[in-house]
C-alpha positions as CSV (number, residue, x, y, z in Angstrom):
1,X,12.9,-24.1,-100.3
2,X,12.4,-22.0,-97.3
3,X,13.2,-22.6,-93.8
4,X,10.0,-23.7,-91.8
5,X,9.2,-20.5,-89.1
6,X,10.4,-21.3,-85.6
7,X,8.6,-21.9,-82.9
8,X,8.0,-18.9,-80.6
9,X,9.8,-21.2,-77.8
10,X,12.3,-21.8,-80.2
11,X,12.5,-18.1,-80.9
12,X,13.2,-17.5,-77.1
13,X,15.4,-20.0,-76.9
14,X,17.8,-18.1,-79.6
15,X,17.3,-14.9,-78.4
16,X,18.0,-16.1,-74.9
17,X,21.4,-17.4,-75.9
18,X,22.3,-14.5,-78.0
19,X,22.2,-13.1,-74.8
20,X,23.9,-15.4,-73.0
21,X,27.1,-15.0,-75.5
22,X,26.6,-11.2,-76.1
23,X,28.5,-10.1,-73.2
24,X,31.7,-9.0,-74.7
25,X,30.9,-9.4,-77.8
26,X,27.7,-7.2,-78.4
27,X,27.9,-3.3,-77.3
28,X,25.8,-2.2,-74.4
29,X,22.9,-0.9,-75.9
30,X,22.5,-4.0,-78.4
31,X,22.4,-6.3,-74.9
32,X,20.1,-3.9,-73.8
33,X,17.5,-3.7,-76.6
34,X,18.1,-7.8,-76.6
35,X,17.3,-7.6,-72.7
36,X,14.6,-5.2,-73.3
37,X,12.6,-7.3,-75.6
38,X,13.0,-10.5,-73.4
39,X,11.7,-8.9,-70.8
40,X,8.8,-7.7,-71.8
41,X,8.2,-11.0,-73.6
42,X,8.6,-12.4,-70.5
43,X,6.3,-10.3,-68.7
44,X,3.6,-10.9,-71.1
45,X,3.7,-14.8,-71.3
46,X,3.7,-14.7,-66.9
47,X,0.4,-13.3,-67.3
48,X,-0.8,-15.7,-69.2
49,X,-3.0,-16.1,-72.7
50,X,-6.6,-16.1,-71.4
51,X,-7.0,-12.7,-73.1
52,X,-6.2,-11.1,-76.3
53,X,-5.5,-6.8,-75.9
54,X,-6.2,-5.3,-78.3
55,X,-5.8,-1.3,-78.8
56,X,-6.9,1.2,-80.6
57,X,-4.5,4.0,-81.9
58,X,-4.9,7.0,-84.3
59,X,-4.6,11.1,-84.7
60,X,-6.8,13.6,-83.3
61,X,-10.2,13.6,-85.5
62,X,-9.8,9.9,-86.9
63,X,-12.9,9.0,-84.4
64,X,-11.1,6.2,-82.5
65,X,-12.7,7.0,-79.5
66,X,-16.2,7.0,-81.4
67,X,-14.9,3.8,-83.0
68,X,-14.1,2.8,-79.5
69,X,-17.5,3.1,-78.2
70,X,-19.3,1.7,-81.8
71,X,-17.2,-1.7,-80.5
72,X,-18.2,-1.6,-77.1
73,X,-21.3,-1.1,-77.7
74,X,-21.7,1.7,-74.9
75,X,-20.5,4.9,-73.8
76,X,-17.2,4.8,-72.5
77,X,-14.4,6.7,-73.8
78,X,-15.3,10.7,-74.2
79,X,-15.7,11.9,-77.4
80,X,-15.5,15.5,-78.5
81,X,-14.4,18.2,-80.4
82,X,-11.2,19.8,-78.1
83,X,-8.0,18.7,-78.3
84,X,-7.1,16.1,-76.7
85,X,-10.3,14.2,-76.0
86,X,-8.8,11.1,-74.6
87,X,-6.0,11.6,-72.2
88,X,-5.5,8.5,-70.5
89,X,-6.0,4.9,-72.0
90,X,-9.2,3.7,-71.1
91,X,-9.9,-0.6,-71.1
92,X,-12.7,-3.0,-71.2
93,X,-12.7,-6.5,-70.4
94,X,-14.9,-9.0,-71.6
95,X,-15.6,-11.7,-69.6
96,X,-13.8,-12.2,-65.9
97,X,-12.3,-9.2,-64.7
98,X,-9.0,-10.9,-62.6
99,X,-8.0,-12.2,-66.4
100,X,-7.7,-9.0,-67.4
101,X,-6.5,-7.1,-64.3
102,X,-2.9,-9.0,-64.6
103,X,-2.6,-7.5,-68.0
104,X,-4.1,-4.5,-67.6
105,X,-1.6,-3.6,-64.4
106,X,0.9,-4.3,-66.4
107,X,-0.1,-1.9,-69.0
108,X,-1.0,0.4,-66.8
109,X,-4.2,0.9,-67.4
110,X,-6.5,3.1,-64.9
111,X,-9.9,3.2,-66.2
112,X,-11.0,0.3,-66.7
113,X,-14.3,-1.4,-67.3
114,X,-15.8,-5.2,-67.4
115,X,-18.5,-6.6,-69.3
116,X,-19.9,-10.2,-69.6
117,X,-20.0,-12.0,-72.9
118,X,-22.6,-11.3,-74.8
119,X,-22.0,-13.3,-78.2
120,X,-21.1,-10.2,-79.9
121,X,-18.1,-9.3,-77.9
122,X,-15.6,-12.3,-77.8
123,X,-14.6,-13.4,-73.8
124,X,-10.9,-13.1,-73.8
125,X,-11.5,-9.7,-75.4
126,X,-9.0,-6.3,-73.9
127,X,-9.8,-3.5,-75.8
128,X,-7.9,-0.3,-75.0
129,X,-8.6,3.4,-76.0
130,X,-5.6,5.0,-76.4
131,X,-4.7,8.9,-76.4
132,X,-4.1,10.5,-79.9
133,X,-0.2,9.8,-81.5
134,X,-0.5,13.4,-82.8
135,X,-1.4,15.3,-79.4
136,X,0.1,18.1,-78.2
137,X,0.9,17.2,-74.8
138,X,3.7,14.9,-74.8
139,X,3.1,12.3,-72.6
140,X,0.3,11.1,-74.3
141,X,2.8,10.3,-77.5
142,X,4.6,8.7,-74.5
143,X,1.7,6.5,-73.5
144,X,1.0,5.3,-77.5
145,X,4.6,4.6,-77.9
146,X,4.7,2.3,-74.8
147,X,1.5,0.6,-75.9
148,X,2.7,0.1,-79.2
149,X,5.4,-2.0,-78.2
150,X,3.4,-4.0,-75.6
151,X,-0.3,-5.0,-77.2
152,X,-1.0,-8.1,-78.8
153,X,-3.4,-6.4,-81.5
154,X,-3.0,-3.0,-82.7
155,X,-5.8,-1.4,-84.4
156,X,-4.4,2.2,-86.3
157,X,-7.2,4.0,-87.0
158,X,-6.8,6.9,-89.7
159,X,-9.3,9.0,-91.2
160,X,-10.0,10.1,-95.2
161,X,-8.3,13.2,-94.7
162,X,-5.1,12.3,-92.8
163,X,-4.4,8.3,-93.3
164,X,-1.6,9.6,-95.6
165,X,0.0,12.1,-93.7
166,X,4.1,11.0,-93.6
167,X,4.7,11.7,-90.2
168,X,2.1,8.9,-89.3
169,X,3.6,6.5,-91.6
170,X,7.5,7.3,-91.0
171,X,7.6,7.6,-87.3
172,X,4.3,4.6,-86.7
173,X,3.1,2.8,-89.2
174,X,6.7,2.1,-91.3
175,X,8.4,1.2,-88.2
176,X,5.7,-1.8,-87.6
177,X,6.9,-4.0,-90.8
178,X,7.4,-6.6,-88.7
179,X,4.2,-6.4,-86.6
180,X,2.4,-6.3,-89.8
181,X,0.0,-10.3,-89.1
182,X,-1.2,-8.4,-85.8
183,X,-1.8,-4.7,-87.2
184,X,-5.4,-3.7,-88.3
185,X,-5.5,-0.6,-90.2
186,X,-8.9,0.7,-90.2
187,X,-10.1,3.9,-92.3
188,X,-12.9,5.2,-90.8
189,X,-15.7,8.0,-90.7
190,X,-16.2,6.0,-94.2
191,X,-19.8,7.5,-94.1
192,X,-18.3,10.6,-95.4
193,X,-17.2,9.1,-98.6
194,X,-18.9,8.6,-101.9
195,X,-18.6,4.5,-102.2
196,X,-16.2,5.7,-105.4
197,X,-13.9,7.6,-103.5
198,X,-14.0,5.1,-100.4
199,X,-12.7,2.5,-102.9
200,X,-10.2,4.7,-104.3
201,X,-9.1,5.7,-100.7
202,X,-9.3,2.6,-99.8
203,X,-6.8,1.0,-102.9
204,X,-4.3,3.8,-102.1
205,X,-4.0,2.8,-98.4
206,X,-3.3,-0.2,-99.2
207,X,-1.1,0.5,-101.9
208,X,1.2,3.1,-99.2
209,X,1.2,0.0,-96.6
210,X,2.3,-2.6,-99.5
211,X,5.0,-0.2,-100.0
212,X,6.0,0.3,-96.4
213,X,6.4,-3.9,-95.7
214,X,3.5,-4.2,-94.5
215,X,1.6,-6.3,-96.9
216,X,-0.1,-8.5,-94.0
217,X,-1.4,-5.6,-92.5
218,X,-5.8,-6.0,-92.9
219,X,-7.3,-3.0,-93.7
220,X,-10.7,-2.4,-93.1
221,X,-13.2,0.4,-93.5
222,X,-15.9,1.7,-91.0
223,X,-18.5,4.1,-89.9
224,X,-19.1,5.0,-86.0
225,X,-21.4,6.9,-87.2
226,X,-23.5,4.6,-89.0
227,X,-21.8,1.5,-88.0
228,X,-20.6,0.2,-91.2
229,X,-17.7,-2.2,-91.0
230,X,-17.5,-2.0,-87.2
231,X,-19.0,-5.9,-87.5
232,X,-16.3,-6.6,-90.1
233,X,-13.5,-5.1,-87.5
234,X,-15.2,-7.2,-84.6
235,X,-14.9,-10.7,-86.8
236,X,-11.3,-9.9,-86.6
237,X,-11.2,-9.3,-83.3
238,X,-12.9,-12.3,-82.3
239,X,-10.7,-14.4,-84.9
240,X,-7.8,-12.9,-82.7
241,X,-9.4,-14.3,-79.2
242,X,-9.9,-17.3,-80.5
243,X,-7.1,-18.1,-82.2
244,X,-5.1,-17.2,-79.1
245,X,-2.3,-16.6,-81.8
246,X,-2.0,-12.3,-81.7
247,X,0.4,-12.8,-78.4
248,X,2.4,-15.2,-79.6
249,X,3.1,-13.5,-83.2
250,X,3.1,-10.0,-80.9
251,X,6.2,-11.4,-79.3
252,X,7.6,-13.3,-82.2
253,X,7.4,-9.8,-84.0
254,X,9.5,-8.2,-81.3
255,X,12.0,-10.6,-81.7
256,X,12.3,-10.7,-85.1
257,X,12.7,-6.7,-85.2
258,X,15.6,-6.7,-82.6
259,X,17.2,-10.2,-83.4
260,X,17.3,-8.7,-87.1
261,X,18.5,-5.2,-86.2
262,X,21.6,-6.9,-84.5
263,X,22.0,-9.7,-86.2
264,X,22.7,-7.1,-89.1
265,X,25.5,-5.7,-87.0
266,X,26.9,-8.9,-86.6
267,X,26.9,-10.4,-89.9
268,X,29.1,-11.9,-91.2
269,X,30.6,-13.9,-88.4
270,X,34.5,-14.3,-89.1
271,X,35.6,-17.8,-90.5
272,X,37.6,-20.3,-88.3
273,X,41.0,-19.6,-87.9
274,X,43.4,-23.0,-89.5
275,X,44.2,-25.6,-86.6
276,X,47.6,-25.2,-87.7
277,X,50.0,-22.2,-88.7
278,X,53.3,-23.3,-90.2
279,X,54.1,-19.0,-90.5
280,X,53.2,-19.0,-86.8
281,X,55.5,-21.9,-85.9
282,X,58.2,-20.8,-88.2
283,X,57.8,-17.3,-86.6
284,X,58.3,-19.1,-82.8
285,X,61.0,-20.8,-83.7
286,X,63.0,-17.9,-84.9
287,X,62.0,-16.1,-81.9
288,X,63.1,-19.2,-79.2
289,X,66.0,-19.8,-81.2
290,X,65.4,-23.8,-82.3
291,X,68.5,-24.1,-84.4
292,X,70.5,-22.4,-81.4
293,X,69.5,-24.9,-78.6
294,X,69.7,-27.7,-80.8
295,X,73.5,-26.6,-81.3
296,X,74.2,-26.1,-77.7
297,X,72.9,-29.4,-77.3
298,X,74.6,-31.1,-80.3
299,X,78.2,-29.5,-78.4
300,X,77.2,-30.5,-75.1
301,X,76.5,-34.2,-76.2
302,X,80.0,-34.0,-78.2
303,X,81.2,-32.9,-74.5
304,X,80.1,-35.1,-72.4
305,X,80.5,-37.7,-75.3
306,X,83.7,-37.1,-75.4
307,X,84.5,-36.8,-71.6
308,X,82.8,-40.7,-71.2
309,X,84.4,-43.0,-73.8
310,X,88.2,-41.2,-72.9
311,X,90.4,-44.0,-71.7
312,X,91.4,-43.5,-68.0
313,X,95.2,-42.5,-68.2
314,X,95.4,-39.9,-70.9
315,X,91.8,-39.0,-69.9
316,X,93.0,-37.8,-67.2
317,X,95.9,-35.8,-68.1
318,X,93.7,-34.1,-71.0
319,X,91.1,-33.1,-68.7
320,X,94.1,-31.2,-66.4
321,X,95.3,-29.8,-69.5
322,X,91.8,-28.3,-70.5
323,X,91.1,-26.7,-66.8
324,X,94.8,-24.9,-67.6
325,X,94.7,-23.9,-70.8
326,X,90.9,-22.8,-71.2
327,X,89.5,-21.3,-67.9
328,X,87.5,-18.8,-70.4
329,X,85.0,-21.7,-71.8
330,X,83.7,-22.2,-68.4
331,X,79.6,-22.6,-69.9
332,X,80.9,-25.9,-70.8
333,X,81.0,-27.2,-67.8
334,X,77.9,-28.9,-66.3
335,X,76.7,-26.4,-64.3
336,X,76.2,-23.9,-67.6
337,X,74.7,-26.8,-69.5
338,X,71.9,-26.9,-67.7
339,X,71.1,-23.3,-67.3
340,X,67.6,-22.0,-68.3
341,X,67.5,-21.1,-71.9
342,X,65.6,-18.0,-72.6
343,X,63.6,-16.6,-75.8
344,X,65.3,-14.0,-77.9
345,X,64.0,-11.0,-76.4
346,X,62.3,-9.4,-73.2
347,X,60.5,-11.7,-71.0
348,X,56.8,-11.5,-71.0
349,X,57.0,-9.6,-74.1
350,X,55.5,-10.3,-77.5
351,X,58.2,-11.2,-80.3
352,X,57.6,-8.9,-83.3
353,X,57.8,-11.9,-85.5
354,X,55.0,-13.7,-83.2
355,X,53.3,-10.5,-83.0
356,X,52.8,-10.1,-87.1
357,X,52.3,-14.0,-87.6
358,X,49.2,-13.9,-85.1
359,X,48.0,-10.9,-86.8
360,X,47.8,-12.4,-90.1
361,X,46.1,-15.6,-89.0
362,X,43.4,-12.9,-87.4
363,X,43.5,-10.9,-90.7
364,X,43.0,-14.1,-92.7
365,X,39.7,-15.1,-90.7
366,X,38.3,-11.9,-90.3
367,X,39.2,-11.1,-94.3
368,X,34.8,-11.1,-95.1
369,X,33.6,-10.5,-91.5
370,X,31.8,-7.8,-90.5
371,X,35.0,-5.3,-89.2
372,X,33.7,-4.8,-85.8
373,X,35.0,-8.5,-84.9
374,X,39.0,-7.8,-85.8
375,X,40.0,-5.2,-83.3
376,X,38.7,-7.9,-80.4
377,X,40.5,-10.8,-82.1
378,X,43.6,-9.0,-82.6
379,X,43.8,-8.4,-79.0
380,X,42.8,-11.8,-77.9
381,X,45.3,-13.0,-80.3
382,X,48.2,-10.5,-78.9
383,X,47.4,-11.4,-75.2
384,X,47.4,-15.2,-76.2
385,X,50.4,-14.6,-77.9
386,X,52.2,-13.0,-75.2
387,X,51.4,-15.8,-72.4
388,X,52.7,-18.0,-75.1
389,X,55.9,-16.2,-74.8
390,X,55.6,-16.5,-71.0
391,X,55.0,-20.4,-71.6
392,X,58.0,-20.7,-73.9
393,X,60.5,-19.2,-71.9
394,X,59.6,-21.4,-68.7
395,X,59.6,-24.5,-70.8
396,X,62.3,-23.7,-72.2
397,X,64.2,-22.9,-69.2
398,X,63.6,-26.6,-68.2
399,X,64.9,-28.3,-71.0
400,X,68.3,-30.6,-70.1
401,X,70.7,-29.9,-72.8
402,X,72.7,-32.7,-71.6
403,X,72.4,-35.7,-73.0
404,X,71.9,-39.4,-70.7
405,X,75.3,-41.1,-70.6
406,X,75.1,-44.2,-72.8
407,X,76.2,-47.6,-71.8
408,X,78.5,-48.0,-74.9
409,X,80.5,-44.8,-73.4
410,X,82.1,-46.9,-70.9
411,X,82.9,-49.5,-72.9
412,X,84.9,-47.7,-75.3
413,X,86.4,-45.6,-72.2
414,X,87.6,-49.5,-70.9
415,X,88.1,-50.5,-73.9
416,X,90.5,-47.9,-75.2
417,X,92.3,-48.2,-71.3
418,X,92.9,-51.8,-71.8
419,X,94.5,-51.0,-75.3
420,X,96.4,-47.5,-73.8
421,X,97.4,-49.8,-71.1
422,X,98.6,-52.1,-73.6
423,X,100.8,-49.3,-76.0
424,X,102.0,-48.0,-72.6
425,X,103.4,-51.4,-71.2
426,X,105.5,-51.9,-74.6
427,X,106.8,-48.2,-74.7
428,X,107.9,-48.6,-71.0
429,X,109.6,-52.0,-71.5
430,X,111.5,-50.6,-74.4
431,X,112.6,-47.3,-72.7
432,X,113.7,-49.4,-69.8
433,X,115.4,-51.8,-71.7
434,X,116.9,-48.9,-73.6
435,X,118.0,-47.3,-70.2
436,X,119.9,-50.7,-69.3
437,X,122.0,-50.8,-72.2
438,X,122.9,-47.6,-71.6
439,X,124.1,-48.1,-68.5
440,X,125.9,-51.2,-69.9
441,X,123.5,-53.6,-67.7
442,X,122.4,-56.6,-68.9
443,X,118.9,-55.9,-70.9
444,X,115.6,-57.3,-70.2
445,X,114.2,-60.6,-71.8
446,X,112.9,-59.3,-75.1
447,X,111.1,-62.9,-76.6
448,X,110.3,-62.4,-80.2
449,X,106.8,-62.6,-81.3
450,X,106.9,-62.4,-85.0
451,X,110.4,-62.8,-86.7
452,X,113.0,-60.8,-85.5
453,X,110.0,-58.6,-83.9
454,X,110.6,-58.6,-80.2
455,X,107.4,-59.0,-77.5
456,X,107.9,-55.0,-76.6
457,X,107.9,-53.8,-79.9
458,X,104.5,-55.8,-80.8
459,X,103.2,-54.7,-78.2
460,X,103.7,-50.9,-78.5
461,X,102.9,-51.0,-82.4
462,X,100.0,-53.3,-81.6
463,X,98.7,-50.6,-79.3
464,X,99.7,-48.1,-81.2
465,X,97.6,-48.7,-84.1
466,X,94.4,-50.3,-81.9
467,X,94.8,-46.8,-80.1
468,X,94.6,-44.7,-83.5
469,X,91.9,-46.7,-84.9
470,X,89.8,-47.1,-82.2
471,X,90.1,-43.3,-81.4
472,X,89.0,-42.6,-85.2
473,X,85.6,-45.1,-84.5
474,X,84.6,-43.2,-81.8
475,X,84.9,-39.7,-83.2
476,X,83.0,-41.1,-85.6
477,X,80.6,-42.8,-83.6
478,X,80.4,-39.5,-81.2
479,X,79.3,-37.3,-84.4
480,X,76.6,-39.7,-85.1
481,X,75.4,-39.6,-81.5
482,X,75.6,-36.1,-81.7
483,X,73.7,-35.4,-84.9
484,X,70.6,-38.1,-83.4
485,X,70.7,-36.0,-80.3
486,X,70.2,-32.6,-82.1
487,X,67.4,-34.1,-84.0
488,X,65.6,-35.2,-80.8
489,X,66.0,-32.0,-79.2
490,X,65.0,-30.1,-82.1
491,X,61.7,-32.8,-82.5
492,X,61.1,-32.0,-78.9
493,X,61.6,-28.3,-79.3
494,X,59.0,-28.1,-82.4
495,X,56.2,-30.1,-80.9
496,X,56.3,-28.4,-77.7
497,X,55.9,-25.3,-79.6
498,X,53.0,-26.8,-81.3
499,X,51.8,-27.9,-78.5
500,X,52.1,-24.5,-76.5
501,X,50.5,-22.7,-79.9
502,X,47.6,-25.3,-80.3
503,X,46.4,-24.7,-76.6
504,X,47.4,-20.9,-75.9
505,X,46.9,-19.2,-79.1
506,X,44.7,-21.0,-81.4
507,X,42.3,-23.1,-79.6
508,X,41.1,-19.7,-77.7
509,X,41.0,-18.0,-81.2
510,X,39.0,-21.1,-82.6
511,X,36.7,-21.6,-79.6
512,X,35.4,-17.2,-80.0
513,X,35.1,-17.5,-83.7
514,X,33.1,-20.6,-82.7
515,X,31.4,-18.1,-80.0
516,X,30.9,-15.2,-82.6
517,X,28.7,-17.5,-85.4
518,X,26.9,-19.0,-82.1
519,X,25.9,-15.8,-81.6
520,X,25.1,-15.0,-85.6
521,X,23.1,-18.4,-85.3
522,X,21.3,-17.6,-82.6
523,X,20.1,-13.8,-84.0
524,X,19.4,-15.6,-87.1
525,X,17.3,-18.3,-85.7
526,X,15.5,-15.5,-83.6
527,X,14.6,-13.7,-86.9
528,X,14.4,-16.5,-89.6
């Protein structure tokens, strides 16, 4: 089931915003034959529909201008034997002449008449005597062409001899397939034909304009000379006026010719590009280096993990050893830890990986488009992609490494001090102890705790074994605390990158696709 035709305000409407998103997206001259065609659509409809013009074209020797006259029912266009007999369009009004004279100014038409109507000649009526389309002087092909593309009726008047001539049907009558509901084809000087041949003529005029597209074209056959069928051609006419519908369809034709012509350029519009790109994200990831800043923050959480749950005595002493003995592995320290971290590569510059990703996803929606729409993409894509790498490298450059100190840090650092504490108060009661007997001085008390186990002793195994054990839970528990801390950063890594990719790269590539079948709609609706 087709479509139902649009509205000629509807029409409008679509050509109107094929224009509005053409700008970058359609070449100069298809804006300009777009803007042409609203413009003189424009111009039309501002001078209202109180008439209806209609004009009469043909070759030299077809008898327009006689046919011209037959219509008006007087004497005004010349008619003659030279060539060319008319050389400047010549009008007549029926009916009030400031109707007309908006519409005739317009057309630029000079001579000019106004009659009153009389029944026979429709008010509303603008008929227009054009110069021949086959004349020798130039600017009268000028004047036919520009009326050809402005009146509301066209009347192509051909004679027995010439109507088939193929210069009149390639460079006029072909080229008005889409005018065809307001074209009148009339063959006339009829009275020279035997009514045999006229019906034979006749058929095979009608069988060349079937074959051209122009199967709603009337044709009609008359006589200036005798007057036959110049009632029949008025009947149209006055169908025309009061219809009031040849303007509207005149207009409606132009659109359709030009919204077709481009939309055929267009067609088809690429396909959406995925809301997602897992290639695209893997590709980022290799090019900022997740796995890499995930380490350095899984080693400086180990760091600072370690550093916080040391107890306070040997803590100490370790941390003096490590400024001694490693002065190289300074990027440990706090200051490095929280330097910016970089993307692999120049700044500002497009990863190759990025780079080929992106250019797939364009590939991908562009794969049954009409080619002229990749080269743009690709390039949006490519200068998306490289303020994504811009992005990246300041977000990145941001991110804290180091972890939050956690609470149970300290107390595992005051725990493991209370037990060091502990291991060293033994140790230093039995080396004194050890010292007096030495020096043949009485010894310390030594009470025994368990058996023959003295208080000193307990306490420096005690400690000793609380020391290894709780040193071996918190390695452990560091690790762990480690690993959830790489996980985070690399969940925070990832969605920022989906993040940056969503609203840099794809959403601009989604919202012209969306832009580029917009405008396919719109030419579409303009010609449906």
């Amino acid at each position: 089931m087709s479509r139902r035709s649009p509205r000629l305000e509807d029409r409008l409407a679509a050509l109107d915003r094929a224009r509005s998103l053409g700008p970058d997206r359609l070449t100069p001259d298809e804006l300009a034959a777009l803007g042409e065609v609203r413009t003189r659509a424009g111009e039309r409809l501002a001078r209202g529909d109180r008439v209806v013009v209609a004009a009469l074209a043909g070759g030299t020797g077809s008898g327009k201008s006689s046919l011209f006259n037959a219509l008006a029912g007087r004497a005004l266009a010349e008619v003659g034997a030279r060539r060319p007999v008319t050389s400047e369009p010549t009008g007549l009004a029926v009916g009030a002449a400031e109707d007309a004279g908006a519409v005739l100014d317009w057309l630029r038409v000079g001579e000019r008449a106004a009659v009153p109507p009389d029944g026979r000649l429709p008010e509303g009526l603008v008929l227009v005597d054009l110069p021949d389309h086959d004349s020798v002087a130039v600017s009268h092909r000028d004047v036919v062409d520009r009326f050809v593309d402005r009146v509301d009726v066209l009347v192509w008047v051909v004679d027995p001899l010439k109507y088939a001539q193929r210069a009149l049907h390639e460079t006029y009558l072909r080229e008005l397939a889409a005018h065809a509901d307001v074209l009148l084809v009339v063959l006339n000087r009829s009275d020279e034909l035997a009514p045999a041949d006229l019906a034979t003529v006749t058929a095979d005029l009608r069988g060349l304009l079937d074959a051209e597209g122009l199967a709603t074209a009337r044709v009609l056959a008359t006589s200036a000379v005798t007057g036959d069928g110049v009632d029949a051609l008025l009947d149209e006419l006055r169908t025309e006026v009061s219809a009031r519908h040849a303007i509207a369809s005149r207009i409606a034709a132009d659109v359709v010719t030009v919204a077709r012509d481009v939309g055929a350029r267009v067609d088809p519009p690429p396909s959406e590009p995925a809301s997602s790109s897992p290639a695209l994200l893997r590709a980022m990831a290799a090019a900022v280096g997740v796995a890499g800043v995930a380490e350095d923050g899984e080693r400086a959480y180990l760091q600072d993990a370690r550093a916080g749950t040391r107890p306070l005595l040997s803590g100490v002493l370790l941390g003096l050893l490590a400024r001694v003995i490693r002065p190289l592995r300074r990027w440990r320290t706090e200051r490095a830890r929280r330097r910016a971290v970089e993307l692999r590569g120049p700044a500002g510059e497009l990863p190759v990986g990025v780079r080929h990703a992106l250019l797939e996803l364009v590939d991908a929606a562009t794969a049954d488009a009409d080619t002229r729409w990749r080269p743009p993409l690709r390039a949006l894509a490519e200068e998306r992609g490289t303020a994504l790498a811009t992005a990246l490298a300041s977000d990145l450059g941001r991110l804290e490494l180091t972890p939050r100190p956690r609470r149970w840090w300290t107390a595992v650092s005051v725990l493991w001090t209370l037990v060091e504490t502990v291991l060293l108060v033994g140790a230093g009661w039995l080396f004194a102890s050890g010292v007096l007997v030495w020096l043949q001085l009485p010894p310390l008390p030594s009470p025994d705790v368990v058996g023959a186990v003295g208080l000193p002793t307990a306490l420096l195994l005690g400690g000793l074994a609380a020391w290894l054990l709780l040193g071996a839970v918190r390695t452990r528990a560091v690790r762990r605390g480690a690993r959830r801390h790489r996980r985070r950063l690399d969940a925070a890594v990832t969605t920022a990158l989906r993040d940056r990719a969503t609203t840099l790269v794809l959403a601009p590539l989604r919202a012209e696709t969306a832009a580029i079948r917009e405008l396919s709609e719109a030419l579409a609706t303009a010609a449906r």
